[in-house]
ModelCIF file with pLDDT and N, C-alpha, C, O atoms, coordinates in Angstrom:
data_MODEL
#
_entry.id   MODEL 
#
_entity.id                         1 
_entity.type                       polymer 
_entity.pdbx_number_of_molecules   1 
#
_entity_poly.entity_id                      1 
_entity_poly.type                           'polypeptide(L)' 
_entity_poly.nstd_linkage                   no 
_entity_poly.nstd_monomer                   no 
_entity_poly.pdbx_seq_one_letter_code       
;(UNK)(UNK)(UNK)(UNK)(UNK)(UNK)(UNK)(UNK)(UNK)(UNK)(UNK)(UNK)(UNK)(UNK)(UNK)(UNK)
(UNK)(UNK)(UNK)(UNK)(UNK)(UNK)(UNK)(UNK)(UNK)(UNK)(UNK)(UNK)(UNK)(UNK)(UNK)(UNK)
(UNK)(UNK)(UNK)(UNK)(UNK)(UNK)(UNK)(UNK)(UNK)(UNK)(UNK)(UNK)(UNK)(UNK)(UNK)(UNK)
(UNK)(UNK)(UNK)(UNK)
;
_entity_poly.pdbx_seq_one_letter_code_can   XXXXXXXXXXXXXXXXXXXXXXXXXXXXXXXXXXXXXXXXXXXXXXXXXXXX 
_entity_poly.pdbx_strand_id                 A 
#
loop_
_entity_poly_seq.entity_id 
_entity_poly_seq.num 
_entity_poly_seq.mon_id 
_entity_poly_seq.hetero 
1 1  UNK n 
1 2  UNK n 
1 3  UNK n 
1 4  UNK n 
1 5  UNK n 
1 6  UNK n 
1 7  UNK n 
1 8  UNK n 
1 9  UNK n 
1 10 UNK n 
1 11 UNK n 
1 12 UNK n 
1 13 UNK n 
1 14 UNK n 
1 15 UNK n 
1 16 UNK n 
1 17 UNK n 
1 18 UNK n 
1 19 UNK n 
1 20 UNK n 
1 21 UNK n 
1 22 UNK n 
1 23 UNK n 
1 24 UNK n 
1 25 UNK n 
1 26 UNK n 
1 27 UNK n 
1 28 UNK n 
1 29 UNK n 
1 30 UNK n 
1 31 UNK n 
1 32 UNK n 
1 33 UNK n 
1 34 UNK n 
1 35 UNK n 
1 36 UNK n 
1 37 UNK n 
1 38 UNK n 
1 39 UNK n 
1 40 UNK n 
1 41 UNK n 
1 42 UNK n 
1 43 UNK n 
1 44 UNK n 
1 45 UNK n 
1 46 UNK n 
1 47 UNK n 
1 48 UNK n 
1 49 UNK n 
1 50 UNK n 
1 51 UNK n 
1 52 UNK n 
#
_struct_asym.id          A 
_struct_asym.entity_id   1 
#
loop_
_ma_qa_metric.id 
_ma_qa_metric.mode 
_ma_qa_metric.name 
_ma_qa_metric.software_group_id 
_ma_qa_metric.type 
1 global pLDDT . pLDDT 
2 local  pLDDT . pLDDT 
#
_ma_qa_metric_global.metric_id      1 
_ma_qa_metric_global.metric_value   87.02 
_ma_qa_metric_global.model_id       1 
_ma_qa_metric_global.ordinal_id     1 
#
loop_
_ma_qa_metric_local.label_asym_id 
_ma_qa_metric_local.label_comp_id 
_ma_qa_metric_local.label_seq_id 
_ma_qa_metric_local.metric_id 
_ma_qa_metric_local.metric_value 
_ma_qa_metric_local.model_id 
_ma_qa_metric_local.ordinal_id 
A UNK 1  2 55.00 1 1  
A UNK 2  2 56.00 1 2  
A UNK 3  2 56.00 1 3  
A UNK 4  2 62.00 1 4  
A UNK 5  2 65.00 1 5  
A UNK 6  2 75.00 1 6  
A UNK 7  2 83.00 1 7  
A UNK 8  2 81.00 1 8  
A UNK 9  2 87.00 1 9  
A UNK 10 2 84.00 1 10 
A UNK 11 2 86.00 1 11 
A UNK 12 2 89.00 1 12 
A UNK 13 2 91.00 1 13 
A UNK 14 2 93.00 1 14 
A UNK 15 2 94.00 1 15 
A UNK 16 2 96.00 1 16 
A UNK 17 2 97.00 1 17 
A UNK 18 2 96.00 1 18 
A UNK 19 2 95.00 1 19 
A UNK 20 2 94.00 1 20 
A UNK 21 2 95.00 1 21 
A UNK 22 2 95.00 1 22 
A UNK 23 2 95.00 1 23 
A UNK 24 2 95.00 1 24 
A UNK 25 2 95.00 1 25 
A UNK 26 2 94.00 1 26 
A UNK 27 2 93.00 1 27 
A UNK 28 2 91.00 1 28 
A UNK 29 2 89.00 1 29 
A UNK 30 2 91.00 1 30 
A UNK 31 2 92.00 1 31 
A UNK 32 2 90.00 1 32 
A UNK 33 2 94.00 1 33 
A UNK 34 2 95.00 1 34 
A UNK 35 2 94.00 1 35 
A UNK 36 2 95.00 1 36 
A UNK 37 2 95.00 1 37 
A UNK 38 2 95.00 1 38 
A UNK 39 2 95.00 1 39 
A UNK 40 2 96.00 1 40 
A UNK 41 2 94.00 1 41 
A UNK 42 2 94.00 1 42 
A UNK 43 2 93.00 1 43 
A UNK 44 2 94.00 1 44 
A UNK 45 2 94.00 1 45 
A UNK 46 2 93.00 1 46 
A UNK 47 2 92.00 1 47 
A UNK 48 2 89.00 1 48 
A UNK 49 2 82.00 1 49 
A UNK 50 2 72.00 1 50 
A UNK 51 2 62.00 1 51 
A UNK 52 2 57.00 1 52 
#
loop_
_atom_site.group_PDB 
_atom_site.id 
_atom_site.type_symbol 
_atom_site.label_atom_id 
_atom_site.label_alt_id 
_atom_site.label_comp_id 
_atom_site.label_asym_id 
_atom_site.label_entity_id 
_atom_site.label_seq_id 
_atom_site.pdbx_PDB_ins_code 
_atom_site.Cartn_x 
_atom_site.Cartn_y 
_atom_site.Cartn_z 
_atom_site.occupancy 
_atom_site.B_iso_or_equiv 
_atom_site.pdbx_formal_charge 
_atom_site.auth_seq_id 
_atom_site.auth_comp_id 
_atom_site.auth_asym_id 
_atom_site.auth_atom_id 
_atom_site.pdbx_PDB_model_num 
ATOM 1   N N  . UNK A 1 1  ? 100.049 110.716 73.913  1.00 55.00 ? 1  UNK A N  1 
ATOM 2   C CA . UNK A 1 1  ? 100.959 111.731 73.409  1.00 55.00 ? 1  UNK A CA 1 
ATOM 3   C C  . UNK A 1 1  ? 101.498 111.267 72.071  1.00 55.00 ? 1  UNK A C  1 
ATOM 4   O O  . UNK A 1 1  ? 101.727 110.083 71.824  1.00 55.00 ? 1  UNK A O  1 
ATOM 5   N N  . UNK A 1 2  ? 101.700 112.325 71.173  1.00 56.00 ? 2  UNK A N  1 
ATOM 6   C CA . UNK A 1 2  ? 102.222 111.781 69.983  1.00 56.00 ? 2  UNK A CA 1 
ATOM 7   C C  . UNK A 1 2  ? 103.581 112.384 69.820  1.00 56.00 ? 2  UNK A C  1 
ATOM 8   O O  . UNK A 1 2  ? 104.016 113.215 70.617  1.00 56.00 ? 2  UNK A O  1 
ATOM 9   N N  . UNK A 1 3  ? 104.207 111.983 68.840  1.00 56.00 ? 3  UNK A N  1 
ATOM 10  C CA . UNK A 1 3  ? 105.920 112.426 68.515  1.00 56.00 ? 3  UNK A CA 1 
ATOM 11  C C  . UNK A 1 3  ? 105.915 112.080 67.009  1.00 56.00 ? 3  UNK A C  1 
ATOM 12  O O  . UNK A 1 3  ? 106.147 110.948 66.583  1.00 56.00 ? 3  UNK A O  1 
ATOM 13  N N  . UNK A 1 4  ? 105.639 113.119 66.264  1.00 62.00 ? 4  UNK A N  1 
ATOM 14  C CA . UNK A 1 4  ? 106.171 112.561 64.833  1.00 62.00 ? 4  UNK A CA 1 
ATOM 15  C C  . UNK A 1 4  ? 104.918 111.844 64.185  1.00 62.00 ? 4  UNK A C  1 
ATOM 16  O O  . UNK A 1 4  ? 104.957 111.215 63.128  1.00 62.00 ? 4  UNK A O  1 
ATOM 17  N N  . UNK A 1 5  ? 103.998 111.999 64.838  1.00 65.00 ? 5  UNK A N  1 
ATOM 18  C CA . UNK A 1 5  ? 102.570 111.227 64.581  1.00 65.00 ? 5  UNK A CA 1 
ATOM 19  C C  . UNK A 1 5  ? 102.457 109.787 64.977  1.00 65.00 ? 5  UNK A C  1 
ATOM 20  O O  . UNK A 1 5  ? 101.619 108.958 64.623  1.00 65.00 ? 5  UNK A O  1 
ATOM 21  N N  . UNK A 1 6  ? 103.442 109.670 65.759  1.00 75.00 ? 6  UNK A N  1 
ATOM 22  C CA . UNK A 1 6  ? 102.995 107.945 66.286  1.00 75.00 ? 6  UNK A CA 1 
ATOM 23  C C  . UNK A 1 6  ? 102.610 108.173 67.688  1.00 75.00 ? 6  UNK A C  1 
ATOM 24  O O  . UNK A 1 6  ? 102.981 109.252 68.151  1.00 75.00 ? 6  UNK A O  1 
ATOM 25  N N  . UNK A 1 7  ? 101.923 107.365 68.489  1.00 83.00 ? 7  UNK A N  1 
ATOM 26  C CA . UNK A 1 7  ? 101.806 107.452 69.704  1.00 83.00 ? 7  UNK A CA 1 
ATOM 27  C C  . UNK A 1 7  ? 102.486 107.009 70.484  1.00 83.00 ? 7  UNK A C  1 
ATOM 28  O O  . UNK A 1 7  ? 102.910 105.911 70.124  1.00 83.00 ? 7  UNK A O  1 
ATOM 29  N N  . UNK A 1 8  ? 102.910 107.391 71.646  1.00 81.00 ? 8  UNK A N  1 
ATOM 30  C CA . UNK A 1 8  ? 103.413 107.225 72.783  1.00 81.00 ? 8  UNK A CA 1 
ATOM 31  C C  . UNK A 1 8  ? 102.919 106.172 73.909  1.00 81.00 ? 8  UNK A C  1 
ATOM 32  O O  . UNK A 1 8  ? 102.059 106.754 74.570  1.00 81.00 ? 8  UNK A O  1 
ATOM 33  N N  . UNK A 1 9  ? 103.067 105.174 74.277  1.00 87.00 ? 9  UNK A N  1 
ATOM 34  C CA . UNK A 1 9  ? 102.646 104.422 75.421  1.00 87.00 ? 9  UNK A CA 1 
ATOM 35  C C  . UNK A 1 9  ? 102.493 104.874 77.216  1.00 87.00 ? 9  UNK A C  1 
ATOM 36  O O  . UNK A 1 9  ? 103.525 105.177 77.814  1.00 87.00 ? 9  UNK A O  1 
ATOM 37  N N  . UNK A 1 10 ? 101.731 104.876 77.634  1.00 84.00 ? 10 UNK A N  1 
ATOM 38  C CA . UNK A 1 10 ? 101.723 105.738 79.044  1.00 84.00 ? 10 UNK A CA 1 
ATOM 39  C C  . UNK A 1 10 ? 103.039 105.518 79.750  1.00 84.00 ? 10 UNK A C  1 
ATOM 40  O O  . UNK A 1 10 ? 103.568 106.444 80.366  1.00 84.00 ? 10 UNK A O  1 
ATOM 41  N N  . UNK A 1 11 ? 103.628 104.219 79.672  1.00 86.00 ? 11 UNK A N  1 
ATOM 42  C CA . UNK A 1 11 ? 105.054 103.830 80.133  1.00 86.00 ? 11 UNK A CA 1 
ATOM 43  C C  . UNK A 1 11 ? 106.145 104.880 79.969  1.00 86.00 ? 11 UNK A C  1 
ATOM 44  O O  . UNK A 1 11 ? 107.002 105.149 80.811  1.00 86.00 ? 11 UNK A O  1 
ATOM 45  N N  . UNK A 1 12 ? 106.020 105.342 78.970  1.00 89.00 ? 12 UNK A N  1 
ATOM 46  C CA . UNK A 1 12 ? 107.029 105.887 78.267  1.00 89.00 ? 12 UNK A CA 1 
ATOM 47  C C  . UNK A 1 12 ? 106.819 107.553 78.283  1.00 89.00 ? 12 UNK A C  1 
ATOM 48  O O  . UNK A 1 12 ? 107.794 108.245 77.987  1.00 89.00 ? 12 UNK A O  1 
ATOM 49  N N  . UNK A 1 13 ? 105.829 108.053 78.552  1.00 91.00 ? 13 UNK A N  1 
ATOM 50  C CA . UNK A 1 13 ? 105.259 109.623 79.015  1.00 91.00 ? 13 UNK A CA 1 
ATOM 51  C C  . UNK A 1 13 ? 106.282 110.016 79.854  1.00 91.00 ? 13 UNK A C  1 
ATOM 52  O O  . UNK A 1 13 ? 106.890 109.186 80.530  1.00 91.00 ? 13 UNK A O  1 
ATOM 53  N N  . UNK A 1 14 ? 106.551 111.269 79.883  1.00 93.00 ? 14 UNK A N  1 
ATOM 54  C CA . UNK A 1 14 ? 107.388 112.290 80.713  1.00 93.00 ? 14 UNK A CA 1 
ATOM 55  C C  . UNK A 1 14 ? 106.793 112.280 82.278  1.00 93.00 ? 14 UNK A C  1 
ATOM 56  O O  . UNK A 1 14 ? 105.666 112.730 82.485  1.00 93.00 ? 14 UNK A O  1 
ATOM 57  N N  . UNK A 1 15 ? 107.502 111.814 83.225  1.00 94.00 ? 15 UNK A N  1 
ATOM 58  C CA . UNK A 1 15 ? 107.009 111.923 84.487  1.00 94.00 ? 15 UNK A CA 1 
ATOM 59  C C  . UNK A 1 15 ? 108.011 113.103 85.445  1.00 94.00 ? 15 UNK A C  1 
ATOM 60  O O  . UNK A 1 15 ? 109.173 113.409 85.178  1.00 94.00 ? 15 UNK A O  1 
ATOM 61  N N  . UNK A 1 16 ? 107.229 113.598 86.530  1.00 96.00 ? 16 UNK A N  1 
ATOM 62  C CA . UNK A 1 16 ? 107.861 114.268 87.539  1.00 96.00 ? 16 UNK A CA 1 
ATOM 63  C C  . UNK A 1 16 ? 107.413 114.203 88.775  1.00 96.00 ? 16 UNK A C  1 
ATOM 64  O O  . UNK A 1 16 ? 106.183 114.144 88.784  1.00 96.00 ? 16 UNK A O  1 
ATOM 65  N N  . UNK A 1 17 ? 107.921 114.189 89.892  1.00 97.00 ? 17 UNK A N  1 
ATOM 66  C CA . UNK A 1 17 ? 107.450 113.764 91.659  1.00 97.00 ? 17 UNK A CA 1 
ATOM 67  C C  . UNK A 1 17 ? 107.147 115.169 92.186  1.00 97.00 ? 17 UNK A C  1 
ATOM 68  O O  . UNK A 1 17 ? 107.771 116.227 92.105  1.00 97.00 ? 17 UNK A O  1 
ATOM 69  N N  . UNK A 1 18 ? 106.069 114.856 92.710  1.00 96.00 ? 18 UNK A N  1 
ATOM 70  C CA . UNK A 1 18 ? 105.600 116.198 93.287  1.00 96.00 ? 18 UNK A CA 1 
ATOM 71  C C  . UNK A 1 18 ? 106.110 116.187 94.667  1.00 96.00 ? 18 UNK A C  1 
ATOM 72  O O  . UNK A 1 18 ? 106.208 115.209 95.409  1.00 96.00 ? 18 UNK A O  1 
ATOM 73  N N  . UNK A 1 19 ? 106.542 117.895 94.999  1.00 95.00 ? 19 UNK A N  1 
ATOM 74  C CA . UNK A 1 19 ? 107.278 117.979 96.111  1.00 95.00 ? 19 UNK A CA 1 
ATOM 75  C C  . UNK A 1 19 ? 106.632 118.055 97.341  1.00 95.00 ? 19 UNK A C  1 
ATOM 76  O O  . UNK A 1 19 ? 107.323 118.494 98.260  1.00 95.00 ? 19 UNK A O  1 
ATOM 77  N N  . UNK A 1 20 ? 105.148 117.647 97.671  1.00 94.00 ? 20 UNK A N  1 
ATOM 78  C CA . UNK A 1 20 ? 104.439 118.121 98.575  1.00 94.00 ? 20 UNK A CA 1 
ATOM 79  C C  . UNK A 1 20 ? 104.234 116.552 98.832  1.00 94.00 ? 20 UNK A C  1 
ATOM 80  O O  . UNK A 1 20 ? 104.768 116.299 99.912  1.00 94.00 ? 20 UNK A O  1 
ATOM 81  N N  . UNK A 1 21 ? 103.823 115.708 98.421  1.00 95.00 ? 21 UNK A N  1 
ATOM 82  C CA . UNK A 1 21 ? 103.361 114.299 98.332  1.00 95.00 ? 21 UNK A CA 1 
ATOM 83  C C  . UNK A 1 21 ? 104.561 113.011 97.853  1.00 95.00 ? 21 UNK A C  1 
ATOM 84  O O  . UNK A 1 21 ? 104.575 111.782 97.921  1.00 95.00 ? 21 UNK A O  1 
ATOM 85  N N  . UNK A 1 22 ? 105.347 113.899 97.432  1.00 95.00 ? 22 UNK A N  1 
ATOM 86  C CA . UNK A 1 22 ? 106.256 112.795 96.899  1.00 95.00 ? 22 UNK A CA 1 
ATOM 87  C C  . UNK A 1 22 ? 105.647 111.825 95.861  1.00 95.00 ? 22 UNK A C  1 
ATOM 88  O O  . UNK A 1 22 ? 106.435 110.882 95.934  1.00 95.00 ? 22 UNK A O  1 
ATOM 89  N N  . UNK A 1 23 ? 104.854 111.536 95.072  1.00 95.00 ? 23 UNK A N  1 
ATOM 90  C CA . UNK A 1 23 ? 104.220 110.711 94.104  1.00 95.00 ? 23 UNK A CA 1 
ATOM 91  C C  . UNK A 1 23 ? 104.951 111.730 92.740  1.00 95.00 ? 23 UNK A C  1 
ATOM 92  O O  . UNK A 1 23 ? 105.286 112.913 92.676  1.00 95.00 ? 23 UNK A O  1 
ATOM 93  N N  . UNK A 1 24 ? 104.983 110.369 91.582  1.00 95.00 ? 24 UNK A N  1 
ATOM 94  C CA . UNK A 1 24 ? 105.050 110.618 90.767  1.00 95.00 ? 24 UNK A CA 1 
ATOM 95  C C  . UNK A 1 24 ? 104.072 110.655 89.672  1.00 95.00 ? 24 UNK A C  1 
ATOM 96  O O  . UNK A 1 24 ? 103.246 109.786 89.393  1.00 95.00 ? 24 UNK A O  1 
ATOM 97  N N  . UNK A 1 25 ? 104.259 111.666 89.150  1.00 95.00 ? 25 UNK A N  1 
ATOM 98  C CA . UNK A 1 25 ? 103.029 111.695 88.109  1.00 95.00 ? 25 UNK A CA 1 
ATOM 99  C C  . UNK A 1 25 ? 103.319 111.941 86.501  1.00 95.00 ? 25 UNK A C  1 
ATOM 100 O O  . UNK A 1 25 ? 104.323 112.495 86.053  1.00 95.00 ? 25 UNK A O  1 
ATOM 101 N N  . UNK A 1 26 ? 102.533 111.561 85.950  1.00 94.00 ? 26 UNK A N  1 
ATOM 102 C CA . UNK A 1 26 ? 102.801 111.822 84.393  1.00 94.00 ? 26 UNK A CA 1 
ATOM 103 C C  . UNK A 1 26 ? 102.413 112.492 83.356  1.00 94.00 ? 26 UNK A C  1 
ATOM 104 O O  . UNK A 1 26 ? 101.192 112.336 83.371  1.00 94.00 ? 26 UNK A O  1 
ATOM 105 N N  . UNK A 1 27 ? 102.704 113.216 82.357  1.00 93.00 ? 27 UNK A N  1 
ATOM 106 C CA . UNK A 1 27 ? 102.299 113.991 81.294  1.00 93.00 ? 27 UNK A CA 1 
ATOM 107 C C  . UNK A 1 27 ? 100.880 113.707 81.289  1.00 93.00 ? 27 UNK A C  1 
ATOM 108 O O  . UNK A 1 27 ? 100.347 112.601 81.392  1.00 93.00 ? 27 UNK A O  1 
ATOM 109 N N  . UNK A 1 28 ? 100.219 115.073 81.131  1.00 91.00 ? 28 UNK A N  1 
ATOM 110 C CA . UNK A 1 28 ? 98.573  114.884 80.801  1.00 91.00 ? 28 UNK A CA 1 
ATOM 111 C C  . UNK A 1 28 ? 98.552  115.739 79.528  1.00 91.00 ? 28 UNK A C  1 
ATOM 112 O O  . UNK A 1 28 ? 99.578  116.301 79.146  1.00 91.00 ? 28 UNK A O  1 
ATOM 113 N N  . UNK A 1 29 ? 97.357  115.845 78.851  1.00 89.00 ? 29 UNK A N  1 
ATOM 114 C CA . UNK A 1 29 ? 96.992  116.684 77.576  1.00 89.00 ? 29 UNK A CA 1 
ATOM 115 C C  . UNK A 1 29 ? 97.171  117.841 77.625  1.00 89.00 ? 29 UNK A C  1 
ATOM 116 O O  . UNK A 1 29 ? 97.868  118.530 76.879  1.00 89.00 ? 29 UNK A O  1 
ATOM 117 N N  . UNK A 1 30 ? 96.308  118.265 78.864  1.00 91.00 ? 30 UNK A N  1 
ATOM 118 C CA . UNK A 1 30 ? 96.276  119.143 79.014  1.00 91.00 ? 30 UNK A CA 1 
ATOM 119 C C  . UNK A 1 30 ? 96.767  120.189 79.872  1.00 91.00 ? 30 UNK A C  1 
ATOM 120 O O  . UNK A 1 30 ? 96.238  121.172 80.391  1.00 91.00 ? 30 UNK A O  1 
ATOM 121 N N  . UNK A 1 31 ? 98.801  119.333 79.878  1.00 92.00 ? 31 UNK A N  1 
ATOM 122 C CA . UNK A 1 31 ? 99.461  120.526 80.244  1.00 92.00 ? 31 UNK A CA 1 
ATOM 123 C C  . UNK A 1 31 ? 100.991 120.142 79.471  1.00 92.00 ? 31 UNK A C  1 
ATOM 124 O O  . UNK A 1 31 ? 102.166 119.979 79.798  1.00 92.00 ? 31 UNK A O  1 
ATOM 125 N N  . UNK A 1 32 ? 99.966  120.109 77.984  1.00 90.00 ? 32 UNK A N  1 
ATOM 126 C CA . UNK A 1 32 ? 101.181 119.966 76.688  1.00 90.00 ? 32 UNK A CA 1 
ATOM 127 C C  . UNK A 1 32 ? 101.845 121.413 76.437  1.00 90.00 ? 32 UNK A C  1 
ATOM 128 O O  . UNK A 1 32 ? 103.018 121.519 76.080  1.00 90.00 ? 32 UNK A O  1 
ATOM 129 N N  . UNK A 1 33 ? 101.085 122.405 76.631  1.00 94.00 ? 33 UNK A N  1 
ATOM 130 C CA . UNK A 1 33 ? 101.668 123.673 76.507  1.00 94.00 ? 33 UNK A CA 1 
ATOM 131 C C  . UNK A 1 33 ? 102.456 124.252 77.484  1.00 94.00 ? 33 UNK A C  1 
ATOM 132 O O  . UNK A 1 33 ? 103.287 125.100 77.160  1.00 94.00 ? 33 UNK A O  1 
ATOM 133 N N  . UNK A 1 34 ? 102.285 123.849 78.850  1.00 95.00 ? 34 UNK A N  1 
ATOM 134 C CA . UNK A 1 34 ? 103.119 124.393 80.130  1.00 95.00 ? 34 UNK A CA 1 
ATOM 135 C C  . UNK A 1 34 ? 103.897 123.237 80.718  1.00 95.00 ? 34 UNK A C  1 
ATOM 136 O O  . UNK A 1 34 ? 104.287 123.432 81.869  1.00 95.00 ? 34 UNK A O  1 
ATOM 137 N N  . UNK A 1 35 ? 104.245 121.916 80.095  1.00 94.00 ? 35 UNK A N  1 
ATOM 138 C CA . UNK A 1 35 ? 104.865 121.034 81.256  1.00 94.00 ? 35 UNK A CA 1 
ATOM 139 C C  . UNK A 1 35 ? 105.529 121.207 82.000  1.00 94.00 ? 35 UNK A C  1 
ATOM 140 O O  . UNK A 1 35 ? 105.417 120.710 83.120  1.00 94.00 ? 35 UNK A O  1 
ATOM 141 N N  . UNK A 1 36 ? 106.929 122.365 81.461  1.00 95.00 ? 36 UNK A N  1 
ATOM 142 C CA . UNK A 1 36 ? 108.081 122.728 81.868  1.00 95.00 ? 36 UNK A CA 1 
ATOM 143 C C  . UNK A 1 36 ? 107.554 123.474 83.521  1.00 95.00 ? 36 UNK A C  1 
ATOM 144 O O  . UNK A 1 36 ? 108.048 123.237 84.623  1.00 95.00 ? 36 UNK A O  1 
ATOM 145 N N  . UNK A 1 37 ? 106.593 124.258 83.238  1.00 95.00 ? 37 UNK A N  1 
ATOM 146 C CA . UNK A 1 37 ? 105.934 125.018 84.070  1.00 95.00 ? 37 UNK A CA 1 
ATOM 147 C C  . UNK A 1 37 ? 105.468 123.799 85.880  1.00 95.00 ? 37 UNK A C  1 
ATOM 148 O O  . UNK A 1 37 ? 105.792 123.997 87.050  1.00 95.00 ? 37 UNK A O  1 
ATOM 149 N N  . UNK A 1 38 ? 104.909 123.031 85.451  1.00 95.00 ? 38 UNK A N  1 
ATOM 150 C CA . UNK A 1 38 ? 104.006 122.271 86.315  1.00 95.00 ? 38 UNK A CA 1 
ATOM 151 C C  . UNK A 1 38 ? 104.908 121.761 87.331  1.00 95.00 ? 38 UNK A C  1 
ATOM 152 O O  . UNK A 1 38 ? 105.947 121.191 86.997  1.00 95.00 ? 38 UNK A O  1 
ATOM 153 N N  . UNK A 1 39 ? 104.659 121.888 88.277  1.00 95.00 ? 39 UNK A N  1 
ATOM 154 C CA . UNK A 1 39 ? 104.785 121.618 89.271  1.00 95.00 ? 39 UNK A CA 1 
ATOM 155 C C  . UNK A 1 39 ? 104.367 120.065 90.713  1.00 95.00 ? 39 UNK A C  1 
ATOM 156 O O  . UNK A 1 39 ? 104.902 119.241 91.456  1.00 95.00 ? 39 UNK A O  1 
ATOM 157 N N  . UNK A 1 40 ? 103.313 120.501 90.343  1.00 96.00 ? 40 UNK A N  1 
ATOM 158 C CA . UNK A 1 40 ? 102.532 119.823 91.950  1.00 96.00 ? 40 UNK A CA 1 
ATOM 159 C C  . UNK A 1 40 ? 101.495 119.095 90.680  1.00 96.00 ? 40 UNK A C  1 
ATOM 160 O O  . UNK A 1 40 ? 101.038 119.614 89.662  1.00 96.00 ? 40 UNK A O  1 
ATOM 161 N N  . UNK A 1 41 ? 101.334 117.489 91.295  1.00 94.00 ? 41 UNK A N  1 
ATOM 162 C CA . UNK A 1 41 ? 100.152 116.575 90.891  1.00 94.00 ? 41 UNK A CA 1 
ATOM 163 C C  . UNK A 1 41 ? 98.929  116.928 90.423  1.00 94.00 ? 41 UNK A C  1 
ATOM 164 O O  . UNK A 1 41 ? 98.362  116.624 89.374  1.00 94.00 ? 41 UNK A O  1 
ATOM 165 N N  . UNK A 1 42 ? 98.510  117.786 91.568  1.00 94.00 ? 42 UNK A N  1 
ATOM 166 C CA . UNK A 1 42 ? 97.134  118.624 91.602  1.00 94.00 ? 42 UNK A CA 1 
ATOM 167 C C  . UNK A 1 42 ? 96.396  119.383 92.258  1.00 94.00 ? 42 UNK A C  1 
ATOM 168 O O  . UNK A 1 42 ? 96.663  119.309 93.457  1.00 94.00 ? 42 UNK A O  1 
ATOM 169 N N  . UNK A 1 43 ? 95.460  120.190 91.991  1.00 93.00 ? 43 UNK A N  1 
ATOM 170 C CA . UNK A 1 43 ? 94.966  121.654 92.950  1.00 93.00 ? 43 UNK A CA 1 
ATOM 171 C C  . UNK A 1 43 ? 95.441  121.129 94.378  1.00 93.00 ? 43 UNK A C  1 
ATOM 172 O O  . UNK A 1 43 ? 96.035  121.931 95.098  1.00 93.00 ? 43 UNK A O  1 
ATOM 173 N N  . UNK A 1 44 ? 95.252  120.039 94.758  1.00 94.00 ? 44 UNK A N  1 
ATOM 174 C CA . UNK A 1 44 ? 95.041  119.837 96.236  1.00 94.00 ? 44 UNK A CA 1 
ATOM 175 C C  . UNK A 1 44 ? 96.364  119.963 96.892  1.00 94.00 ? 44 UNK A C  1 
ATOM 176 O O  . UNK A 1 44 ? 96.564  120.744 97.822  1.00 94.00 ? 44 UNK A O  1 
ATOM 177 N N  . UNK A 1 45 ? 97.345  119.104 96.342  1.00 94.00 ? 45 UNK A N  1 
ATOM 178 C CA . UNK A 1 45 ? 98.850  119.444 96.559  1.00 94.00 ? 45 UNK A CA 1 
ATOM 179 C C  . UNK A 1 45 ? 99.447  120.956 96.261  1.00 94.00 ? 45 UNK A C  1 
ATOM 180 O O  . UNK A 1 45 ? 100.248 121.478 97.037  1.00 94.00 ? 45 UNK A O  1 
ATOM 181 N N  . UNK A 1 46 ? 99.095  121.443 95.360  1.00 93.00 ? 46 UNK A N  1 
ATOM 182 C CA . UNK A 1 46 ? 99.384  122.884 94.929  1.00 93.00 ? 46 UNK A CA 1 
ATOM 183 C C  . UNK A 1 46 ? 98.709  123.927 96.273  1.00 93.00 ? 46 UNK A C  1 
ATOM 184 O O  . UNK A 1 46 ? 99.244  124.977 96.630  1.00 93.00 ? 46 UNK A O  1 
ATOM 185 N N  . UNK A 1 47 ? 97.748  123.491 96.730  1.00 92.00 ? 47 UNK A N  1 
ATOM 186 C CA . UNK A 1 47 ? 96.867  124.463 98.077  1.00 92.00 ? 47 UNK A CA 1 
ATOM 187 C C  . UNK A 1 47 ? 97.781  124.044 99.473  1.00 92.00 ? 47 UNK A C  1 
ATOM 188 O O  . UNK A 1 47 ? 97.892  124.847 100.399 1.00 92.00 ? 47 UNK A O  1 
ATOM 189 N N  . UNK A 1 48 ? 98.290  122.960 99.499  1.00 89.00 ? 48 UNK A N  1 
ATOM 190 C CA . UNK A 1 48 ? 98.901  122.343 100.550 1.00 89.00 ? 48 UNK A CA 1 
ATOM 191 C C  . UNK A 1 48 ? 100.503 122.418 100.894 1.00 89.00 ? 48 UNK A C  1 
ATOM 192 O O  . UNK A 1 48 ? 101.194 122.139 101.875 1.00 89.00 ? 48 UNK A O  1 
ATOM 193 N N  . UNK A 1 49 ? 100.767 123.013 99.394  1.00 82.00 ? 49 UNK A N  1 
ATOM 194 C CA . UNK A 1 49 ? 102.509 123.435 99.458  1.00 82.00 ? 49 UNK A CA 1 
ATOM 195 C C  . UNK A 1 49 ? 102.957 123.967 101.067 1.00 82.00 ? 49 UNK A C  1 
ATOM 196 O O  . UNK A 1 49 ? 103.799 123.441 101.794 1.00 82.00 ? 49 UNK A O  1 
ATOM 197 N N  . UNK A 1 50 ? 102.476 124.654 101.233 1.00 72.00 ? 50 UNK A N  1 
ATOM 198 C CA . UNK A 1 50 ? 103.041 125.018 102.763 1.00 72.00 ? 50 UNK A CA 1 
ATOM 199 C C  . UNK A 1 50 ? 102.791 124.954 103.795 1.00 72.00 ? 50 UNK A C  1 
ATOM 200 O O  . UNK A 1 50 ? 103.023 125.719 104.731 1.00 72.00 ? 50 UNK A O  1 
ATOM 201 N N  . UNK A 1 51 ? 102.053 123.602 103.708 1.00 62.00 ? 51 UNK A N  1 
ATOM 202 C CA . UNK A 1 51 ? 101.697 123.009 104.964 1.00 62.00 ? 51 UNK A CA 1 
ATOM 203 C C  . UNK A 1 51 ? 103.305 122.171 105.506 1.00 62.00 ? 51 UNK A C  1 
ATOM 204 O O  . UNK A 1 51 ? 103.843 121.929 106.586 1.00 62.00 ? 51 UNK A O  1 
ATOM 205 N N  . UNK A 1 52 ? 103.653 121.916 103.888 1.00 57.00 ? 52 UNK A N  1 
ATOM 206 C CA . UNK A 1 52 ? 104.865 120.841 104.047 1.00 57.00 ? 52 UNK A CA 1 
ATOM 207 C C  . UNK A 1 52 ? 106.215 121.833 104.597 1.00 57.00 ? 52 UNK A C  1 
ATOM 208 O O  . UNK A 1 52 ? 107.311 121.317 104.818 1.00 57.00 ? 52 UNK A O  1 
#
């Protein structure tokens, strides 16, 4: 991730805990446009929401 044109260290990336799994996970590329949006780790947790 960049800020200002320098890069970012993975340490230091925006993280959030998914509510189905409890793991935390971190900023990817390719959900620089929706982070606010995201939710769940991944498809599999997102299909499984209401199992929990």
């Amino acid at each position: 991730m960049r800020i200002s044109g320098k890069t970012v260290a993975k340490k230091d990336l925006p993280q959030k805990e998914c509510p189905v799994c409890g793991r935390p996970f971190s900023w990817r590329k390719k959900w620089a446009g929706c982070w606010d949006s995201v939710v769940y780790c991944s498809e599999r947790c997102r299909r499984n929401r209401s199992a929990q």
